[in-house]
N, C-alpha and C positions, 0 to 999 in steps of 0.2 A: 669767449662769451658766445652763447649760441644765440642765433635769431630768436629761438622760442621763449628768452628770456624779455624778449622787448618792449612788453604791455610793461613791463615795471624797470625797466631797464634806466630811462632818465633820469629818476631818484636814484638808482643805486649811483649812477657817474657821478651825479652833482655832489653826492657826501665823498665819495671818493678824490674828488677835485677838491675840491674845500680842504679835505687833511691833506693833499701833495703840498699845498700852498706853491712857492716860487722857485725858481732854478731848477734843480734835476727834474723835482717835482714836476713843474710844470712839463719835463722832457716826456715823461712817466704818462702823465697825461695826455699828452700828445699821442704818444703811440694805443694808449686805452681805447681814447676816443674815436680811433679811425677804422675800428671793428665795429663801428655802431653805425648803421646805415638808418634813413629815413623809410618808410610806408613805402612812400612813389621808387627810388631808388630799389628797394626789394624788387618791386613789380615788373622796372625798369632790365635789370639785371636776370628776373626771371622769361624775359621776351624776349634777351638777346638770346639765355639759354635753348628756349623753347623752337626759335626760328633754327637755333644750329641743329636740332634733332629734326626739325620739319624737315631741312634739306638734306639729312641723312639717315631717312626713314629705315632704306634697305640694310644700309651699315649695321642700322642697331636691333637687328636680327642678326646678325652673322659673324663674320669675326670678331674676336674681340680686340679692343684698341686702347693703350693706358690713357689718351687723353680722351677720347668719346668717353669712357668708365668715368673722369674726372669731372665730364660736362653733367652726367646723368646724375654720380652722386652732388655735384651743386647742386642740381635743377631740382633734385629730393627734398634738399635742405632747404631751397627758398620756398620751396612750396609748404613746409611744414611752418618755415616762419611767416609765411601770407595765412595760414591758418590760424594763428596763436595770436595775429592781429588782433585778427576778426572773432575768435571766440575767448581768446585769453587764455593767460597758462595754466592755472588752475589753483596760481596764486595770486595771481592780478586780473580782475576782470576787463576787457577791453579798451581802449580810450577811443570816445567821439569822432575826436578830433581825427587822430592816428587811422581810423577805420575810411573816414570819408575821405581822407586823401588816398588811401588806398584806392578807393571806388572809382573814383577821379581819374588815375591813374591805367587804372584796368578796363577802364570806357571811354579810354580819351579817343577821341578821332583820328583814324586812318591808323590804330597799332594795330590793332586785333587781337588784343590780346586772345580774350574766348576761343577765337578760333583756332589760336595755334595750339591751344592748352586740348578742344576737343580732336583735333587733328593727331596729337603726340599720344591721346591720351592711349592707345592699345598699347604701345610702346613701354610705357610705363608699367611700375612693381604695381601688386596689386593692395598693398599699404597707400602707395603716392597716390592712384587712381580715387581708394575712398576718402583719402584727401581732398582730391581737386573735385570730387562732389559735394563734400561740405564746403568749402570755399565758393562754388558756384551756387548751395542753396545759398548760402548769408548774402551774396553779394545780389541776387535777386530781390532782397528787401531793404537792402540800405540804399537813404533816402541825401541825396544831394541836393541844398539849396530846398527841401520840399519836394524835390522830386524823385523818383524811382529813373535812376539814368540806364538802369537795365532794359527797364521795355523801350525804351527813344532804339536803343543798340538792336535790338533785335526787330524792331520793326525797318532798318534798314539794314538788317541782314537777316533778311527770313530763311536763306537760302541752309543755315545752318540748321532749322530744322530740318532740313531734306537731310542732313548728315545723321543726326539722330536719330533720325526713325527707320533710316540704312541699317542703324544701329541692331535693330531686332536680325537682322540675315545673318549675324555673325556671334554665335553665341557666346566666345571667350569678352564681348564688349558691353554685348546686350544691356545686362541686369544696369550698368556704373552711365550707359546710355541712356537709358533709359529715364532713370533716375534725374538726369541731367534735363533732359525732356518734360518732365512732370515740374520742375521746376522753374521752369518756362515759360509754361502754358501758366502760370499763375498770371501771368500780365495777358487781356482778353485778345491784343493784336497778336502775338505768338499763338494761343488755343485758336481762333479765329483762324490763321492760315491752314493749320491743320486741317481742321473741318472742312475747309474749302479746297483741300487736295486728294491727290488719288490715293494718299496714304492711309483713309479713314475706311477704301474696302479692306486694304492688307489687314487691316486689326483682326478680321475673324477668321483668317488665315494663322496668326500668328497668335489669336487663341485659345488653338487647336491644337500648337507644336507639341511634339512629345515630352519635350523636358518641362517638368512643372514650372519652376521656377521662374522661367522666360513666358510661358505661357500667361501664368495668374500675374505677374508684372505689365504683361500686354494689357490684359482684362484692367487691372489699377487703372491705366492711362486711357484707356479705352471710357470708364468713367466716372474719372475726369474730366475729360472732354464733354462728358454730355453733363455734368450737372454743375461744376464751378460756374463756371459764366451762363447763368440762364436765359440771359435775350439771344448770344450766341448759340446755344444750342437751339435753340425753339428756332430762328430762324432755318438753322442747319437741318434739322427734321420735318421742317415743314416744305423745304425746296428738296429732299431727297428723301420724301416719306415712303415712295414704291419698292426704289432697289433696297434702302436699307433697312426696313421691316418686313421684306421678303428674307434677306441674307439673314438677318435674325431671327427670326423663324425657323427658316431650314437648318442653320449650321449653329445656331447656340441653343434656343429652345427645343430643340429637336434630334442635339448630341447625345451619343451615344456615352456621354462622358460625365457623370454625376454633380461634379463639382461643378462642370460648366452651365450644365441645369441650372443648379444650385441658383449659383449668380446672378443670372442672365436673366432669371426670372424676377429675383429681387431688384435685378438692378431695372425691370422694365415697370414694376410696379411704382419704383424711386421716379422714375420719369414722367409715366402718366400721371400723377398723382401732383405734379408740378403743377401751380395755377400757371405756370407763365407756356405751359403746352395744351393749356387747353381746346385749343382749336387742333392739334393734332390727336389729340383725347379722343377727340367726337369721332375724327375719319377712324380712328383702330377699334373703336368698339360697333361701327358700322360694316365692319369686315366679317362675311362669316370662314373666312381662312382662319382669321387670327382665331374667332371666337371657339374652333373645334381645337385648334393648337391649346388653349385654354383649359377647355376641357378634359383632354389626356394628360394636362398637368394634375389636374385636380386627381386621377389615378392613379398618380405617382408614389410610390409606399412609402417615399421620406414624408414623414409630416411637415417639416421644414419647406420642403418645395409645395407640398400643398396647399399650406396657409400663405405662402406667398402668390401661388397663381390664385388666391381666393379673392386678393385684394386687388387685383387687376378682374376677375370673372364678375363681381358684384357689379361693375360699372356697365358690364352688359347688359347684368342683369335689371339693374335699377335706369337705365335709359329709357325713360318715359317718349323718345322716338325713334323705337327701335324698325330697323328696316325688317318687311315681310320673311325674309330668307331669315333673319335672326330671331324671328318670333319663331318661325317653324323647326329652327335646330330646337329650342327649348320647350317647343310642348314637344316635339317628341321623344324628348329625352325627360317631360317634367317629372314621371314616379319615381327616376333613378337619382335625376337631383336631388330631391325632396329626400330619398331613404338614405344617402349621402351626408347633405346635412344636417340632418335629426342627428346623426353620431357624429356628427365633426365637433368637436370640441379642442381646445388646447388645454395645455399641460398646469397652466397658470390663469387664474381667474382674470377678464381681459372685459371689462362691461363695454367698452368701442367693438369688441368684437362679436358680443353679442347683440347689440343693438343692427348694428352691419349683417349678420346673417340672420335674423330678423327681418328687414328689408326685402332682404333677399329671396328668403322662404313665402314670404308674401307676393312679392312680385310673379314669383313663379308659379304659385299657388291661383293665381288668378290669371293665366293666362286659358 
């Protein structure tokens, strides 16, 4: 009987048991029954596994060995049945009950689970690996007693974030790190320590990398960070509004790299455009840095990128107190504006966006 049959597993024993009825039967039964482990017991079983590869990290790179082979194929098999708990076979949807003992179990104090599981995880096939990231999203929302005992775990081990976001330096781990990471930061004391660390310059470093995949993965968590949790981020940008809308500026708005254009534009518009940033709103459209970075968006031949720096340029533009330097880039630039957008249109009839460069055309018009 394999693990992954266990979400329906108790009814198939009990009809099974019912017809052995007594004597051999019962013998019959006896040996059935003792392939069928509990939730906690799986969990239990997959720790002791998990600690033996921890201690024989370098081993399971190198020779090979019939019983290390023997620990790695259990350690597969329990982890696919700690999956099949938690999302069911695909003949049984999961039990309540069955999942919160799991939880229980995988967050009790002082095992570690999580951490031996993000520890082994390189080590691991890369089958097992997208395993133990759906098992680490589910078990981030199951609720014990009412509670989420995932965020209690990580807010007293924040230290495993520093493991994760190691994660991006090493690209065979990256993307399955990552991943683990964004799921995380969904409780606000994990996203929170991030922002508060020196991990939040590496992001437009790791940006930038060459391989797409790691890169636009970076970008995801990147944000994330700024817009799930809004009083945490608004605090975070407003205690580090100088270095990190300079670094954004130079090295995203201002890459030589389209897609990252792309994003970074949208994603600054996503930000200012938050009521809960509006005190850092005010200091970015009082910048005449930003506002010429702005501008050269607007030049940019993707339409895509220019209607997004349009919705970040209008707040320049419609700031009824705008600083002298900001008045002055705009009238000297007002015919080129003005003949700009008389032809700016989108693709698709948008009356918010006409009424917005409307605004706009007036404002400028009257300076």
């Amino acid at each position: 009987m394999t693990g992954c049959l266990w979400p329906c597993a108790a009814a198939a024993i009990a009809t099974v048991a019912a017809a052995m009825g007594s004597g051999a039967g019962r013998r019959g039964w006896g040996l059935f029954r003792s392939k069928t482990r509990s939730p906690m017991e799986v969990v239990r079983h997959t720790r002791d596994l998990l600690s033996y590869v921890a201690e024989n990290l370098e081993a399971c790179n190198s020779s090979r060995d019939a019983k290390r082979e023997q620990k790695m194929a259990d350690l597969r098999k329990n982890i696919r049945e700690m999956k099949c708990i938690l999302y069911g076979n695909g003949e049984a949807e999961p039990v309540t009950e069955a999942c919160t003992n799991l939880t229980k179990e995988f967050f009790k104090e002082n095992t570690n689970t999580l951490r031996l599981l993000i520890v082994c995880l390189p080590y691991l096939d890369l089958e097992t690996q997208k395993d133990v990231t759906q098992i680490v999203a589910n078990l981030q929302r199951q609720k014990v007693d009412s509670r989420i005992i995932a965020s209690d775990y990580l807010d007293a081990n924040k230290d495993l974030l520093d493991t994760l976001m190691f994660g991006y330096d090493n690209l065979d781990i990256a993307i399955h790190y990552s991943t683990i990471l964004r799921d995380c930061i969904r409780h606000q004391v994990a996203a929170w320590y991030v922002l508060e660390s020196e991990h939040m310059r590496k992001f437009f470093d790791y940006i930038q990398l060459p391989d797409f995949n790691i890169a636009s993965d970076a970008f995801r968590t990147f944000k994330e960070l700024l817009t799930r949790h809004k009083s945490s981020a608004a605090e975070f940008l407003s205690k580090n509004y100088d270095w990190f809308f300079s670094e954004f500026n130079s090295k995203l708005l201002s890459s030589p790299n389209y897609i990252i254009r792309r994003q970074a534009t949208q994603l600054l518009g996503d930000v200012l455009l938050d009521r809960s940033n509006t005190t850092m709103m005010v200091c970015y459209v009082n910048s005449k840095e930003n506002l010429i970075v702005l501008m050269n968006l607007l030049r940019e031949q993707s339409k895509v990128i220019q209607v997004e720096a349009f919705h970040v340029f209008k707040l320049f533009a419609v700031n009824q107190n705008k600083p002298r330097e900001i008045v002055g880039i705009l009238s000297a630039n007002k015919n080129k504006i003005l003949r700009f957008l008389a032809d700016f249109t989108l693709d698709k009839e948008d009356n918010q966006f006409e009424v917005d460069k409307a605004k706009v055309i007036a404002e400028i018009s009257a300076l």
